[in-house]
NUKELUM-439398 format. One line per field, with one value per residue (C-alpha): residue number from 1; chain; x, y, z. Coordinates in Angstrom, 3 decimals. Layout:
num: (NUM,...) .
cadena: (A,...) .
x: (X,...) .
y: (Y,...) .
z: (Z,...) .
This chain:
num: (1,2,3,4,5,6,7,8,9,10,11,12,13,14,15,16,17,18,19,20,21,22,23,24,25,26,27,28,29,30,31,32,33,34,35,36,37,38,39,40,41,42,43,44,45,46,47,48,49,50,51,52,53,54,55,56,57,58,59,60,61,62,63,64,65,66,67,68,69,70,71,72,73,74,75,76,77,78,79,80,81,82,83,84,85,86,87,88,89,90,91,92,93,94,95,96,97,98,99,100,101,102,103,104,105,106,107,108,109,110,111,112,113,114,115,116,117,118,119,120,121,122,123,124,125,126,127,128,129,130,131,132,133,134,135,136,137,138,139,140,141,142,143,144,145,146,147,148,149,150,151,152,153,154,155,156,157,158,159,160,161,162,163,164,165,166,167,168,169,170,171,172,173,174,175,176,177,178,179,180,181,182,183,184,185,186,187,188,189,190,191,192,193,194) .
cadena: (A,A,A,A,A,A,A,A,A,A,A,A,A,A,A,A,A,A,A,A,A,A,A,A,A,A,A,A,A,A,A,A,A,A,A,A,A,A,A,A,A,A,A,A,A,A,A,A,A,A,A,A,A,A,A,A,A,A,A,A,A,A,A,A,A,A,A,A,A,A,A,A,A,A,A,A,A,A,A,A,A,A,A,A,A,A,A,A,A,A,A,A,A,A,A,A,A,A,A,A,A,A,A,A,A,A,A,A,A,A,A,A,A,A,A,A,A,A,A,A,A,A,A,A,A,A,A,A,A,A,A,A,A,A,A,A,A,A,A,A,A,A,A,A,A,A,A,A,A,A,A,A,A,A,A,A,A,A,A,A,A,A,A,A,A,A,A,A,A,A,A,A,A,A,A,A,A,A,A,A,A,A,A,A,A,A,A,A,A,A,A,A,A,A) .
x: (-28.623,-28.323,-25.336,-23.725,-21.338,-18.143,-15.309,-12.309,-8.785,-8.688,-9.760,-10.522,-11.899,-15.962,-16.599,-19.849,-19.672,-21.274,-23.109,-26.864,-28.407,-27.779,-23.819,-23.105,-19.741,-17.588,-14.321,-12.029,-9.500,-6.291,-7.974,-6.011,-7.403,-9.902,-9.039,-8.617,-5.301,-3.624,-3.646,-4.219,-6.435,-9.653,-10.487,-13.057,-14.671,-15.822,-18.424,-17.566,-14.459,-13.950,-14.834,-17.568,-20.769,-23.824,-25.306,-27.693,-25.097,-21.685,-18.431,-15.026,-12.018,-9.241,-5.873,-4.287,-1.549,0.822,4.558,6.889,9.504,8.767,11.207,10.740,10.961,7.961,4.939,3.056,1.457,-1.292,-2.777,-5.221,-7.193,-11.135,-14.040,-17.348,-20.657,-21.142,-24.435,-27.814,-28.581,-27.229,-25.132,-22.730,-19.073,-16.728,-13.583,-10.777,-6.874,-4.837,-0.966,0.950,4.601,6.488,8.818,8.276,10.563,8.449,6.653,3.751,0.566,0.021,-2.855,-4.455,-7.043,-5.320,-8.088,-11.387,-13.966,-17.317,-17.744,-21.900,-22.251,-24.670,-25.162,-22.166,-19.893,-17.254,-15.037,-11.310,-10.578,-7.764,-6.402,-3.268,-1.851,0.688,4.263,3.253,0.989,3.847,4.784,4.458,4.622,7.677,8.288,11.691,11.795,9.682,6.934,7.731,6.392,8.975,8.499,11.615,11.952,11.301,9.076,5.465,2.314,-0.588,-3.826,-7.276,-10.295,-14.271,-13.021,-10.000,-10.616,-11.743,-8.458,-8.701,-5.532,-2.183,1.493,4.427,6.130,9.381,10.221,14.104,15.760,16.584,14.433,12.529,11.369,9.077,6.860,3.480,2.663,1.075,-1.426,-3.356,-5.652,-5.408,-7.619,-9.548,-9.004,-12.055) .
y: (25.725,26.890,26.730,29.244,28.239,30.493,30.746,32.649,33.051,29.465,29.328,25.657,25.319,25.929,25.758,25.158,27.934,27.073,29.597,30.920,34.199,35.807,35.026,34.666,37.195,37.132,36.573,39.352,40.611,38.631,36.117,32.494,30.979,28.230,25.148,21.133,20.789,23.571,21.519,18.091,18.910,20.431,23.760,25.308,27.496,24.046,21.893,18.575,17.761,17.869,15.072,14.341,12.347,10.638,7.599,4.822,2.139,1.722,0.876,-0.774,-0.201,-3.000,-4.985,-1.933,-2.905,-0.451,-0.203,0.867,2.557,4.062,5.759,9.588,8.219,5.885,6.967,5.295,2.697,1.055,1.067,-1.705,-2.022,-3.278,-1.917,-3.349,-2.744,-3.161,-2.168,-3.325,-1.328,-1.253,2.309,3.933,5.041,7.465,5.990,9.010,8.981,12.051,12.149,13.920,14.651,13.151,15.751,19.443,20.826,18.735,21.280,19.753,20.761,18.349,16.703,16.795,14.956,13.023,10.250,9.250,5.744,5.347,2.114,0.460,-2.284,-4.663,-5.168,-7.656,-7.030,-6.354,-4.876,-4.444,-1.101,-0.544,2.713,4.242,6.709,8.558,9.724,13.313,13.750,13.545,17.150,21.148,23.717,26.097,30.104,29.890,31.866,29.934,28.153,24.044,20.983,19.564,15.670,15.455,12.168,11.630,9.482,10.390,9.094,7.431,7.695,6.191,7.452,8.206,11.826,14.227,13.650,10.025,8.201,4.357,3.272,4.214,3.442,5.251,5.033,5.919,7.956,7.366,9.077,12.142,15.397,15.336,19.033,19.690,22.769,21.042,17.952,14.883,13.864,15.999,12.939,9.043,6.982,4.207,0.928,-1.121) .
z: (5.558,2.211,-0.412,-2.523,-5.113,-5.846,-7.764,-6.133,-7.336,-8.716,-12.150,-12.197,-8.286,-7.812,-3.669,-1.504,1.496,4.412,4.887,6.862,5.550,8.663,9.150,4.917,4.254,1.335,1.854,2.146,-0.781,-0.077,1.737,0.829,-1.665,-1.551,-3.664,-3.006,-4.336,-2.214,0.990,1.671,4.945,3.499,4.482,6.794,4.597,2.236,3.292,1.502,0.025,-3.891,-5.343,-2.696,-3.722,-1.601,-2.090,-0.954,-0.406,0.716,-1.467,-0.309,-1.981,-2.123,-3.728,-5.434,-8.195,-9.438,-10.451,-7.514,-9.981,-13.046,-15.849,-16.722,-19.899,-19.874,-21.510,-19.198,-16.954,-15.637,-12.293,-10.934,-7.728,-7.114,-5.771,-3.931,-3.418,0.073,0.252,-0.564,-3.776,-6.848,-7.324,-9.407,-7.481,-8.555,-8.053,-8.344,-8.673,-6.660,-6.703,-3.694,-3.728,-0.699,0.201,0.574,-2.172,-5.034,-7.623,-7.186,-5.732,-2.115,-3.860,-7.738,-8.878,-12.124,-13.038,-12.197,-13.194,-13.123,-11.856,-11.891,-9.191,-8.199,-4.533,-3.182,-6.909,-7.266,-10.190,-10.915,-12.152,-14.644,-15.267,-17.499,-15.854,-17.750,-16.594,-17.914,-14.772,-12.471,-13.901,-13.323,-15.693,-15.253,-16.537,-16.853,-19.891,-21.819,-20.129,-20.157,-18.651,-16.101,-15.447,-12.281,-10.939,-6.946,-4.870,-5.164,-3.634,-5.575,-3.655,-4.999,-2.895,-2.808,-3.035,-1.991,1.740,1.882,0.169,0.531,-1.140,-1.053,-2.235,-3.154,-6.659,-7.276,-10.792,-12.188,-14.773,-15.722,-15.740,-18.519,-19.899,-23.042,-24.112,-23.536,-22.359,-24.239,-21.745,-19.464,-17.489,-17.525,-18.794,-18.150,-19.836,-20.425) .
């Protein structure tokens, strides 16, 4: 088995085909396109997931802590939750943050990757993770003339995972308010508060 990285018809997507020299084709011209966010099942043609890592140890995720309802006119707020080493060697886990709309007329993608932390563990730690998540990444851009950032309120899910196919936590926030539109938006990833 060898791998062959590609980029097709999403700019900011790179994919691992599976693929053997004798049964490797590129994909046809109007083929659907292959990137993590446009579905939340992962697609054939990918071997791992985005967001996919190995490692020598094992990590639990637990005790997520986030608002349930949230203002469109909030700037932001901050999401908590722990991880463990449940292995037997010390390792480094890439904890990431995805938001999925709940209801099939939301603008936004089923699933996109919004935060990420690095999080270095001892065998047996374990660390609570803090992370600001701002109300800008519950948005889509529009073309409705002028391109604008639209930040509608609606229930969306929070997921916190090993990557876009292994999510360990989940819970639903609510955002209230009224539609907030702007030209660009402030803030394009959370961060993580140390």
């Amino acid at each position: 088995l060898f791998l062959i990285p590609f980029l097709f018809n999403c700019p900011r997507c790179i994919v691992v085909y599976k693929a053997h020299p004798q049964n490797y084709k590129i994909p046809l011209e109007g083929a659907p396109p292959i990137c993590y966010n446009y579905s939340i099942r992962q697609d054939a043609r990918v071997e791992w997931p985005f967001g996919y890592g190995l490692s020598y140890t094992t990590f639990a995720y637990k005790n997520l802590q986030a608002v349930k309802e949230l203002s469109t006119a909030s700037e932001s707020s901050n999401i908590y939750f722990e991880v463990t080493n449940t292995g037997k060697v010390r390792a480094d886990e890439i904890a990431q943050v995805y938001l999925s709309p709940t209801q099939s007329n939301q603008q936004i993608h089923p699933i996109q990757l919004q935060g990420f932390a690095r999080i270095s563990l001892n065998p047996g730690e374990t660390k609570r993770v803090c992370i600001r998540f701002y109300t800008d990444q519950f948005g889509y851009y529009s073309h409705q003339g002028n391109r604008q950032w639209n930040i509608a309120p609606g229930t969306y899910e929070l997921k916190i995972g090993a990557s876009s196919q292994d999510i360990r936590l989940k819970q639903q926030i609510v955002l209230t308010g009224d539609k907030v539109v702007k030209p660009l938006r402030d803030h394009y990833f959370s961060e993580v508060i140390r």
